[in-house]
N, C-alpha and C positions, 0 to 999 in steps of 0.2 A: 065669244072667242072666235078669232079666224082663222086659218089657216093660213100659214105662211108659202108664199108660191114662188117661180121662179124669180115674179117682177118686182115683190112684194120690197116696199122700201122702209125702214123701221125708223122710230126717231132719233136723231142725232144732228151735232153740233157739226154742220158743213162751213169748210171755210175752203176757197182757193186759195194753196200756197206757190210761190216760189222757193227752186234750190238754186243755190250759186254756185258754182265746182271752181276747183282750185284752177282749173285753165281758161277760167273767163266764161261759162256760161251760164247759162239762167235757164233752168227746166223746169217746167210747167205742170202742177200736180195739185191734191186735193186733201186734205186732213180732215177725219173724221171722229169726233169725239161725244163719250155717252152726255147724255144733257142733264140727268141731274146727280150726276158722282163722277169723282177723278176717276181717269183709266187706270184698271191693275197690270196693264200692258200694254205694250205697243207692238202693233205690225209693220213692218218696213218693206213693201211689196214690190216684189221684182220682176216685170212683165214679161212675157214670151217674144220670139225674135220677132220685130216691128220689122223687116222684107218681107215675112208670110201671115202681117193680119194682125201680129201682138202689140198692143199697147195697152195704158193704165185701166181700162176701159174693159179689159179681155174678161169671161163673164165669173171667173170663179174668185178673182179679185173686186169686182164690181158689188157680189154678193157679197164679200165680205164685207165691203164698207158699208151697204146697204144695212145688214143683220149686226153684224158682231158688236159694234159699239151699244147697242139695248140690250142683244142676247146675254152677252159676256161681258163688259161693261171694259171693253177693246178699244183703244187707240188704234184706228187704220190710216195709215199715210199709204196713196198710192201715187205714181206721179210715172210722166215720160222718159224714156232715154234720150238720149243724143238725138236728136233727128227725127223724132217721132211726134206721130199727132193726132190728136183727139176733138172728140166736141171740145174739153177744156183746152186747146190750143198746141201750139208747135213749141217742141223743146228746140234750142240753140244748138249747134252742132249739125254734125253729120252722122250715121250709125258709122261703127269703128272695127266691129264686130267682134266686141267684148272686150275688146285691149283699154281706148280711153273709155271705155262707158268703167274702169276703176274709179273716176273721178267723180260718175255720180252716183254710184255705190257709200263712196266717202262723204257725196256732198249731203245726202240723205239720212244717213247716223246721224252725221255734224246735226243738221235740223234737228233730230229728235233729243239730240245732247242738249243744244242751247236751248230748247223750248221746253224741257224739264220735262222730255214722255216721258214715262216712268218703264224703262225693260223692256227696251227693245230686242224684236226676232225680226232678224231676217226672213222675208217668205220667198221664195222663187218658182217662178212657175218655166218647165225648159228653160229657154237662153236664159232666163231668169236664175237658173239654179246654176247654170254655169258661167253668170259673175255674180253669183255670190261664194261659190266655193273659190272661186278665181282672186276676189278682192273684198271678203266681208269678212276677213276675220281680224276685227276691227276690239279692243279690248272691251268698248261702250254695249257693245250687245249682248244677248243672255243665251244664244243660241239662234239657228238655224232648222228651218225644216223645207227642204224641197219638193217639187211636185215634177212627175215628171221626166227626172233629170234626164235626158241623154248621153251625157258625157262625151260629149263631139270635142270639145274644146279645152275643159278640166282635164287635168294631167295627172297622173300619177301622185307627181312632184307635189301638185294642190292637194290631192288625198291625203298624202303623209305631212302636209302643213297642217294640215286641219287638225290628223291626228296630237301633233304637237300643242296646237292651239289651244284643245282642250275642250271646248265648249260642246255643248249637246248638239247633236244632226240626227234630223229625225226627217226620214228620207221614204214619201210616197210614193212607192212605183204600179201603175197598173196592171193587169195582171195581161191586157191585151193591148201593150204598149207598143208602138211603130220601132221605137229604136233603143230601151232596153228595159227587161222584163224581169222580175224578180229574182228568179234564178241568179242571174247574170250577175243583177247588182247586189244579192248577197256578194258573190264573187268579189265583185270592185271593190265594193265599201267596207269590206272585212280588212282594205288597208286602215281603217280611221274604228280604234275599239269602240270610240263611245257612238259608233250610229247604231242606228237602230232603224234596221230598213224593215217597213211593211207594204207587204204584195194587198193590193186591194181587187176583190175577186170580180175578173166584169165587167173593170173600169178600161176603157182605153185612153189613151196620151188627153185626149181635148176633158177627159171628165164631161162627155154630156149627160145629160138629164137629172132631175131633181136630186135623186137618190145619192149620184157617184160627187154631188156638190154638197149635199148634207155631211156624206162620210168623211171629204175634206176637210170642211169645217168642223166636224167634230174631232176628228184627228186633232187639227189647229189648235182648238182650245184646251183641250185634252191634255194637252204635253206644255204649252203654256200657264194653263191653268189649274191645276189638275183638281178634278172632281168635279168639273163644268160640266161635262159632258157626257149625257147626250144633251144637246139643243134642243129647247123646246118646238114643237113642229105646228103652232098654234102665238097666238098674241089677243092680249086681252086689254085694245088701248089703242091710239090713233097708228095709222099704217095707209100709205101710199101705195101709189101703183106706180113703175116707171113708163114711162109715153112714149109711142111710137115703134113698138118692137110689138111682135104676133103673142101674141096673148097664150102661150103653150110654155109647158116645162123643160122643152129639150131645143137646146142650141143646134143648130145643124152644124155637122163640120164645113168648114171653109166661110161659115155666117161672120160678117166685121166681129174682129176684135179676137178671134181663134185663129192660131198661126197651127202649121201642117208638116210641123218639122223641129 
């Protein structure tokens, strides 16, 4: 048995995909599926704002597709916005800042619809959580959990959509978060009955280090899954290392792929 670390890459079925949005363009993303069972779910992952650092690539998404498809036997789609870019390439567009990236919010469901993932959640990480509360509430999805959220851009108007929408929001807030902190977002999201915010103790907005990226993913599966979790913290079976990043458990803030806002 090994230990699972931060680089630690588990087995699963990588394919590059493309989205095509309803205003012509074509974003550039990755699909990750368990390799010897269908997925009991799918992730629809939402990156953090690509002007300060976020894209598909940001590290608490990167884990998830790493681990969750062996862990939890998890469908992970992550992919670019508008104007964003990665080792896997440049999405078409320009960022919009949050108004047309609805289109690849939409175009991303649509994929999981026609390619038959089985229960899709929207996941959002910051800018990520604020278009998905902005344009994810979409009938095909099974629910919502944010990470994060700031609420810069989400309106009021979007909470009490949500609230009408129906679906589960299960909403991560750190406990040492830059721009909004448990407290608070009890306050906000006490517009929407069915969330269900938790303060996680410790954590700040980026989730560095092994520990505050475990408790995510187990949140994750948790509420998707329920009974999943905890995550095993060990594998007994082939397991990679990803290449080229410092060989430690904790992201630094401001390191590619963690946006600071």
């Amino acid at each position: 048995m090994r230990q699972i670390r931060a680089l630690s890459v588990l087995p699963a079925r990588r394919e590059d995909i493309e989205l095509h949005t309803a205003d012509g363009l074509t974003l550039v993303g990755e699909l990750a599926v368990p390799v010897d069972r269908p997925p009991a779910a799918t992730l629809v992952t939402l990156h953090p704002l690509p002007t300060h650092g976020g894209y598909m690539d940001s590290h608490v998404l990167r884990k998830a597709a790493w681990r969750l498809p062996a862990l939890a036997g998890l469908a992970v789609l992550r992919f670019n916005t508008r104007g964003t870019s990665s080792p896997r390439g440049r999405s078409g567009g320009a960022f919009d800042g949050g108004d047309a990236e609805r289109f690849d919010v939409h175009a991303a469901i649509e994929y999981a619809e026609f390619h038959d993932l089985p229960r899709p959640w929207l996941v959002g990480w910051s800018f990520g959580s604020e278009i998905a509360l902005m344009h994810g509430r979409d009938p095909a999805i099974d629910g919502a959990i944010l990470l994060s959220p700031p609420l810069h851009q989400a309106t009021d108007a979007d909470l009490a959509a949500w609230d009408d929408f129906g679906k589960p929001l299960v909403v991560l807030v750190p406990e040492l978060d830059d721009y909004l902190r448990p407290d608070e977002a009890r306050r906000r999201f006490a517009a929407v009955r069915q969330a269900e915010v938790i303060g996680v103790e410790g954590a700040k907005h980026l989730w560095v280090g092994e520990a505050a990226v475990r408790r995510v993913l187990d949140e994750i599966v948790q509420h998707v899954i329920p009974g999943t979790a905890p995550l095993p913290t060990v594998w007994d079976g082939t397991m990679g290392t990803a290449g080229g990043e410092p060989e430690d458990d904790d992201a630094p803030p401001g390191a590619p792929g963690e946006e600071t806002r």
